[in-house]
C-alpha positions as a Markdown table, in Angstrom:
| # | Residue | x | y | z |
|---|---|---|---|---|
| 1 | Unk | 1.3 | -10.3 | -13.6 |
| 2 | Unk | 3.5 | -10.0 | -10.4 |
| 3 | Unk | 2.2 | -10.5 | -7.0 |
| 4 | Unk | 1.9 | -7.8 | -4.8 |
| 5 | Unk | 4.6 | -8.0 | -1.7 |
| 6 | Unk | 2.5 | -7.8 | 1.4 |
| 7 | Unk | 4.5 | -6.2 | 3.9 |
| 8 | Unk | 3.6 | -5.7 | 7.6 |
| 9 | Unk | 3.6 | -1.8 | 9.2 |
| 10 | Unk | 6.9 | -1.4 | 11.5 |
| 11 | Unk | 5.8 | -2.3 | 15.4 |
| 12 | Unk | 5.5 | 1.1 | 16.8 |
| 13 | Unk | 7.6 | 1.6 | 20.2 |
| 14 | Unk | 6.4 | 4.2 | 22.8 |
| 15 | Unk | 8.0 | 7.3 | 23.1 |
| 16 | Unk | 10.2 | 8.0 | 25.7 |
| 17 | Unk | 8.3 | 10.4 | 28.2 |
| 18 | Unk | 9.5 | 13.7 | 30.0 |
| 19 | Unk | 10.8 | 15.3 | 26.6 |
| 20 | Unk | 9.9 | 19.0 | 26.0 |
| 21 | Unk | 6.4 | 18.9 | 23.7 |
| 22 | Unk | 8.7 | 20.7 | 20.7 |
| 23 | Unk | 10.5 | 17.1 | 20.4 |
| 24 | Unk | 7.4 | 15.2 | 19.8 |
| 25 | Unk | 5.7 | 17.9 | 17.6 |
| 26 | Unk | 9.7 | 17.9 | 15.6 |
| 27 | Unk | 9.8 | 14.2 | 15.9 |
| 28 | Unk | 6.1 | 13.4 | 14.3 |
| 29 | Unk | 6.4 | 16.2 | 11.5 |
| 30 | Unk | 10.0 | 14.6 | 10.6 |
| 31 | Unk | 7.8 | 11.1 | 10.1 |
| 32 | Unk | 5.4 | 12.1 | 8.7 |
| 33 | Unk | 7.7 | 14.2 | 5.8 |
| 34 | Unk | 9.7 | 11.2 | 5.6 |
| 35 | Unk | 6.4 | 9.1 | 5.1 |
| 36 | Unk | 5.4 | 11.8 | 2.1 |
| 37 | Unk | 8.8 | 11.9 | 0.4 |
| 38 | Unk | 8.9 | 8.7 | 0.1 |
| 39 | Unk | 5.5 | 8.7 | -1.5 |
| 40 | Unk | 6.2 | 11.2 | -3.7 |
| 41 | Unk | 9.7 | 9.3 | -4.5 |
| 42 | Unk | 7.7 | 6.2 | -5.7 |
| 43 | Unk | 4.8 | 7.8 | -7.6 |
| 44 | Unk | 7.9 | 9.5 | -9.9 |
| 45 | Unk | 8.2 | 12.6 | -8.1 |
| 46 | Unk | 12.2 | 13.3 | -8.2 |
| 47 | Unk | 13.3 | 16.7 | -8.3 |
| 48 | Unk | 12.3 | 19.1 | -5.9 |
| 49 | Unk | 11.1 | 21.7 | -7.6 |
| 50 | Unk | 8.4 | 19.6 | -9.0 |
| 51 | Unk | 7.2 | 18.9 | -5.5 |
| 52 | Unk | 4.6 | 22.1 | -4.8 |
| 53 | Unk | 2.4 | 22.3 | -1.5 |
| 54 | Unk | 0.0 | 21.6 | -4.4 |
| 55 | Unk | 1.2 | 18.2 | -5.3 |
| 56 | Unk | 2.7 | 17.6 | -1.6 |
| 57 | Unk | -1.2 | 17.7 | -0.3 |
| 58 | Unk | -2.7 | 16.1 | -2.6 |
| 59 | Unk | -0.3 | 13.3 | -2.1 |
| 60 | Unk | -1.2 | 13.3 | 1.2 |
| 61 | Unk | -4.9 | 13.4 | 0.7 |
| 62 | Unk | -4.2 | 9.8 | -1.8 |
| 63 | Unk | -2.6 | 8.4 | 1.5 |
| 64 | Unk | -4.8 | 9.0 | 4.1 |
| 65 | Unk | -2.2 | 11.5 | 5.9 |
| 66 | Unk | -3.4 | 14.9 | 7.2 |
| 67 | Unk | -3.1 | 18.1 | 5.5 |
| 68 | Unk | 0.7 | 18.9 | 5.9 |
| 69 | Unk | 1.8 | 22.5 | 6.9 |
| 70 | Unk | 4.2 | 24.8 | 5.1 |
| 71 | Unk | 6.9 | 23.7 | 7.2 |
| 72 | Unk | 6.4 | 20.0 | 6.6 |
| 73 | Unk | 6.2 | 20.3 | 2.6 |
| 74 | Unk | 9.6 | 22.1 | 3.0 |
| 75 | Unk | 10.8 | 19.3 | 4.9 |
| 76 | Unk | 9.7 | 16.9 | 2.4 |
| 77 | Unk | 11.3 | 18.8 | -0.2 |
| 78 | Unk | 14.6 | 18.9 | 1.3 |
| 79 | Unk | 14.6 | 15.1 | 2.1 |
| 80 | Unk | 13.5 | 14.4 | -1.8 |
| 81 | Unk | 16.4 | 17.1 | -2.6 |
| 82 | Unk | 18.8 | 15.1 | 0.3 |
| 83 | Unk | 17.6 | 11.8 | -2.0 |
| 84 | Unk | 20.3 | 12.3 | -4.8 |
């Protein structure tokens, strides 16, 4: 049996203030699509296509993320097409 790597969460830095609110709403739903691909990338999840809202959700459900929007499973599915 092989022992599970314990791996610490990346130190979060501030954001830098004064930005327009569209940067930090685009910056957060880039993260957390990146966080979701890779998710999906790991349970087996490869090809696009194969990655509905459906199966984006309830991947994010598993995880602990909140419910992603329409535009946010898109993104996820370009970054898993982007992948290969």
């Amino acid at each position: 049996m092989a022992a599970a790597a314990i791996i610490s969460p990346p130190r979060k830095k501030p954001l830098p203030a004064g930005l327009p609110r569209e940067w930090y709403e685009s910056h957060n739903r880039r993260l957390k699509a990146m966080r979701l691909a890779i998710t999906l990338l790991d349970s087996g999840t490869y090809d696009a296509e194969r990655a509905t809202n459906r199966k984006i959700r309830n991947m994010a459900v598993r995880t602990g993320i909140r419910r992603p929007s329409n535009t946010t499973c898109r993104m996820v599915r370009s970054l898993i097409r982007d992948a290969h």
